[in-house]
C-alpha positions in Angstrom: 30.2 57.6 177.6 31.9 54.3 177.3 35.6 54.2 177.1 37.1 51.0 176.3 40.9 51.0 176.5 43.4 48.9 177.3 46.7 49.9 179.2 50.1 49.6 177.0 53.8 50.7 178.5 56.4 51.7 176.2 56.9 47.9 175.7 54.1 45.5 175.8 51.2 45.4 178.7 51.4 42.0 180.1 49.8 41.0 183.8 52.4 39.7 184.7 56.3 39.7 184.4 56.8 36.0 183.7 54.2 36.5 180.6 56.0 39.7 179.9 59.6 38.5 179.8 57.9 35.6 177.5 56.4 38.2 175.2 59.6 39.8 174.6 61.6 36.7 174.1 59.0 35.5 171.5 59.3 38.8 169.6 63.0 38.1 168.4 61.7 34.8 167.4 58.4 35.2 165.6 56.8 38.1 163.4 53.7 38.4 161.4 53.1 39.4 158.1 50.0 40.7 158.4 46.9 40.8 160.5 43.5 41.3 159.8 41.2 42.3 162.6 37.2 42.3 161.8 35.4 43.9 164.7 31.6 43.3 164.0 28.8 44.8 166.3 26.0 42.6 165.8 24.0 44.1 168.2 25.1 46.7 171.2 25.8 43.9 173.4 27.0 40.9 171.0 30.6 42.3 169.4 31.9 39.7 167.2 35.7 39.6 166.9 37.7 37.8 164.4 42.0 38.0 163.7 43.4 36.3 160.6 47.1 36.3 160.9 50.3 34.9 159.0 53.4 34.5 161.1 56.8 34.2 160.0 58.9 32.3 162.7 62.7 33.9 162.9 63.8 31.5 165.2 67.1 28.8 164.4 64.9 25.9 165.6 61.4 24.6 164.7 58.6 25.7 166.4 54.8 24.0 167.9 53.4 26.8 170.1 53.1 30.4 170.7 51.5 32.8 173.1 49.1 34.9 171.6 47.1 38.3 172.9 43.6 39.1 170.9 44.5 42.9 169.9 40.8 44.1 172.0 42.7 42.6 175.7 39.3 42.3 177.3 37.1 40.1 178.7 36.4 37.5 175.7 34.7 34.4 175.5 33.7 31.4 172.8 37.3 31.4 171.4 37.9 29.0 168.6 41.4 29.1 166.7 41.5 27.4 163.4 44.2 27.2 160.4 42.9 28.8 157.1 41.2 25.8 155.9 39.2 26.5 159.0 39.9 23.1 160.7 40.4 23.5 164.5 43.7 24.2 166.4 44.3 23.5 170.2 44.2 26.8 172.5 44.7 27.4 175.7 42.7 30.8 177.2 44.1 32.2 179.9 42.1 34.5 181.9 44.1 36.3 184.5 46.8 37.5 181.4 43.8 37.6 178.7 46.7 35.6 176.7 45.9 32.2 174.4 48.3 29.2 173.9 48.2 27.8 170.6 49.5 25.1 170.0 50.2 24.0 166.2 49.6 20.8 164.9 52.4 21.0 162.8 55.9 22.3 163.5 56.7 25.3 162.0 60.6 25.5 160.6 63.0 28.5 160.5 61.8 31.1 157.5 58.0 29.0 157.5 54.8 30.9 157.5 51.6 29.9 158.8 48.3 31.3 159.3 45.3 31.3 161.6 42.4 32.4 162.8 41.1 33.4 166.1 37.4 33.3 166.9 35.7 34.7 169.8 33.1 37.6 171.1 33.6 40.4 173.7 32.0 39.5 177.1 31.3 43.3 177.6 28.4 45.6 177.5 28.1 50.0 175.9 26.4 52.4 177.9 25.0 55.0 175.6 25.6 58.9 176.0 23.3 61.4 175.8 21.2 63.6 177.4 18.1 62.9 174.7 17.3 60.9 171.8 19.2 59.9 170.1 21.5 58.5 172.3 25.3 57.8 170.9 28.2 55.2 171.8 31.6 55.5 172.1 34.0 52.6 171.1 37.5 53.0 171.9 40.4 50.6 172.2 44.4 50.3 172.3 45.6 47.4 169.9 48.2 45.0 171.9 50.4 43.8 169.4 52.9 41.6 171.0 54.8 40.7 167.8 56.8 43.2 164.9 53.8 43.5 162.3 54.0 44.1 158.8 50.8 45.0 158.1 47.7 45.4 160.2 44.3 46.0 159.5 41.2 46.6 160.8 37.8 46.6 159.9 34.8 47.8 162.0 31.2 47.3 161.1 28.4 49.2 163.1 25.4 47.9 164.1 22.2 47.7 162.0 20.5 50.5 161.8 22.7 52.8 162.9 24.8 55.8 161.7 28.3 57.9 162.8 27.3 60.2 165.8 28.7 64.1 165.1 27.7 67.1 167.2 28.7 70.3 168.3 31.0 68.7 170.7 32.3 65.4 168.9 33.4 66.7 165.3 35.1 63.8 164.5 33.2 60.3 164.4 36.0 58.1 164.1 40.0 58.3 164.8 42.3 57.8 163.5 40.9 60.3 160.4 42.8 58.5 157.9 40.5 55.4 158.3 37.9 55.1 155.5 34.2 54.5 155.7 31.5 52.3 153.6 27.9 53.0 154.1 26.8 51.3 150.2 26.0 48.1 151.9 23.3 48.7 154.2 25.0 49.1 157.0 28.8 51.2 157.7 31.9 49.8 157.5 35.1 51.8 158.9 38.5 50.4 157.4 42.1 51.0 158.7 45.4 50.3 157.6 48.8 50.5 159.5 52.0 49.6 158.2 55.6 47.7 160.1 54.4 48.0 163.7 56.7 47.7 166.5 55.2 46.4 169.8 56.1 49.0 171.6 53.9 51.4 169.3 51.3 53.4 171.0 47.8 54.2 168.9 44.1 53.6 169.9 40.8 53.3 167.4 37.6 55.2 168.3 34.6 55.5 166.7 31.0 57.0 168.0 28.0 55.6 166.6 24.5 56.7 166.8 21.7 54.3 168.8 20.3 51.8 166.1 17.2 53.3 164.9 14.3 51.1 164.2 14.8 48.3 162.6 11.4 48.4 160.7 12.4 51.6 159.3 15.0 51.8 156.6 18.0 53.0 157.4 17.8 56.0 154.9 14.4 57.1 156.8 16.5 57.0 160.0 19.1 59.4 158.3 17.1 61.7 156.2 14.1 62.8 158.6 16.3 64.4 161.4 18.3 66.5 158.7 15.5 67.4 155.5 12.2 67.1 157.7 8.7 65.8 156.5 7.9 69.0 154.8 10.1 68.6 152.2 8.2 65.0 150.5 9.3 61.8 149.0 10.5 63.8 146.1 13.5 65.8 148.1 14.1 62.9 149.9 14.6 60.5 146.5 16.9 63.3 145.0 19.0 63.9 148.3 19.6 60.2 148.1 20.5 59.6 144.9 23.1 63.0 145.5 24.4 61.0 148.2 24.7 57.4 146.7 27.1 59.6 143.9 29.0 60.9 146.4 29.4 57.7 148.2 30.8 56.2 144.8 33.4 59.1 144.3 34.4 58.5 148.1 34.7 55.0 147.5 36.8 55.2 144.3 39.1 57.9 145.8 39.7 57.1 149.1 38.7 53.3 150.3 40.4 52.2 147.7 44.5 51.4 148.1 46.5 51.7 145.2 47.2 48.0 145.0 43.4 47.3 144.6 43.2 50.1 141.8 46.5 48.5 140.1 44.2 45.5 140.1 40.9 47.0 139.2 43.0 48.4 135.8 44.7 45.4 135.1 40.9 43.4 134.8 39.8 46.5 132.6 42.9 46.2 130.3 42.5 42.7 130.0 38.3 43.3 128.4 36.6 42.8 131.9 38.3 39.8 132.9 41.5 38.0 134.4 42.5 34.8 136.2 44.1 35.2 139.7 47.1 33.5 138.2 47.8 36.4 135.6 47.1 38.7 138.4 50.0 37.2 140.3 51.7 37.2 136.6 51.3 40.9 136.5 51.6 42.2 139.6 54.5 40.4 141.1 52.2 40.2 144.0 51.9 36.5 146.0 48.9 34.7 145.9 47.7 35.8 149.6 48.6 39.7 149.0 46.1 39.3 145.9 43.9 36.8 147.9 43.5 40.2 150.6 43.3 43.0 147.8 40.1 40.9 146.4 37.9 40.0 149.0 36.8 43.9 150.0 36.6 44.7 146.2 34.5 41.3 146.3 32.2 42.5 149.2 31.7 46.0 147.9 30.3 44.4 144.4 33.6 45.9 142.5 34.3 42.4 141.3 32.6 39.0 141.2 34.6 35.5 140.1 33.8 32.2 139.1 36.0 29.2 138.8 37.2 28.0 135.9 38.6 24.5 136.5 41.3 24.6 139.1 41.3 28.3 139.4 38.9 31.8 139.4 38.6 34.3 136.9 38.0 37.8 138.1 35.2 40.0 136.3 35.0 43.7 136.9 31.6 44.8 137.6 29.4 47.7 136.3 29.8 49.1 139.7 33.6 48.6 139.5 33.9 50.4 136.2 32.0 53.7 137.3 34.5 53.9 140.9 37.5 53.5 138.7 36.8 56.0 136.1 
């Protein structure tokens, strides 16, 4: 087994004291909104990492650079920061303190936000587990958050073909157990939320993950044989399927879902299927950003679909967002 972790002291884990003693002078001075880390196993050995973040800077003076440490402190490599219209920003790597420099290309005054978005892919390799077929993985990591966060999110996709690993011995595929899982797109999706971080707070993310099966075999074949068997036909296996999909949609209306993104869902079912993001913000009191975050995952699990209308995009409920709501 695998374990991937990364060392945090009741403050912040730094390499050195210099960085550290930066780290903590910075924290007075800058905070972040929210983050939004995608973790995205393309393959076993090709883990795809990407942060969005809004910071908030605290500090009496304009600011041009920061120090920043990806929350997964290992080895890392093709790092590209940009600002959310995706346009490059010049970084710094630094591989002994697995920090980055960043350095704005605007100042950023007392009270100013500003996002962006950093880029790259773990230079490290799984090991599976096992002693036969079919072998598992364990993924495992402490978040370094260097900065007071007000909301940080993750979002872990597995590889294709593959499937959470239980057994007699690991009971629990994922921690913490309050994250959420998607498995209607073809491949699973684990989801968790944490709310006004300190730095100094101490959590780790696991999940275990069964070796992708093969990939010219559907995914459901790679499920279903193990547990039903050949014996039991196509028929069995089309009905435990279709069970499953159902349950998959309760699952996904009760628990994925946060209560913002149901307020919304309502809101475009009150208003005959459809809204523009501009009433949304209307209605909600929400800002454009915070509704910007509640739609894309209701986008990619097909809840909602939009189309722009002039200078703006009016939101549609979908068939599939009707049935989770209800």
């Amino acid at each position: 087994m695998l374990l991937i972790s990364i060392g945090k002291s009741s403050n912040i884990s730094i390499s050195s004291n210099q960085d550290s003693v930066y780290a903590e002078i910075n924290q007075e001075v800058i905070e972040v909104n929210y983050q939004k880390v995608r973790i995205d196993f393309r393959s076993i050995d090709e883990i795809h990492v990407v942060e969005e973040l809004e910071i908030k800077n605290l500090e009496n003076d304009s600011i041009s650079e920061m120090e920043f440490w990806p929350s997964l402190n290992l080895d890392f490599r093709n790092i590209l920061v940009t600002d959310e219209g995706y346009s490059p920003i010049t970084s710094v790597p630094h591989e002994i303190t697995k920090s980055i420099t960043i350095y704005f290309d605007q100042v950023i005054n007392t009270n100013q936000s500003f996002t962006f978005i950093v880029d790259y892919y773990l230079d490290i390799s799984l090991d599976p587990s096992g002693h036969k077929p079919p072998y598992y993985y364990n993924f495992q990591y402490f978040p370094v958050l260097t900065y007071f966060t007000h909301e940080y999110n993750v979002e872990l996709g597995l590889p294709t073909n593959s499937w959470l690993h239980e057994d007699e011995i690991i009971q629990q595929s994922f921690f913490p157990i309050n994250g959420t899982y998607d498995p209607s797109g073809g491949r699973i999706f684990i989801y968790w939320s944490f709310i006004n971080v300190n730095p100094e707070t101490y959590f780790f993310i696991e999940v275990y993950f069964d070796e992708p099966g093969d990939p010219s075999n559907p995914l459901w074949l790679y499920i279903v044989g193990p547990l039903f068997g050949i014996a039991l036909g196509a028929f069995s296996v089309y009905w435990w399927m279709k069970k499953k999909e159902t349950k998959v949609m309760k699952e996904v209306g009760k628990v994925f879902l946060t209560e913002d993104q149901k307020l919304i869902l309502n809101l475009i079912i009150e208003s005959e299927g459809k809204i523009t993001q501009k009433e949304l913000i209307n209605r909600t009191g929400f800002t454009k950003s915070k509704i910007s975050r509640n739609l894309t995952p209701l986008e990619n699990n097909e809840l909602i679909s939009k189309e722009r209308w002039g200078r703006e995009y009016k939101v549609f409920i979908t068939d599939r967002g009707r049935k989770v709501i209800e």
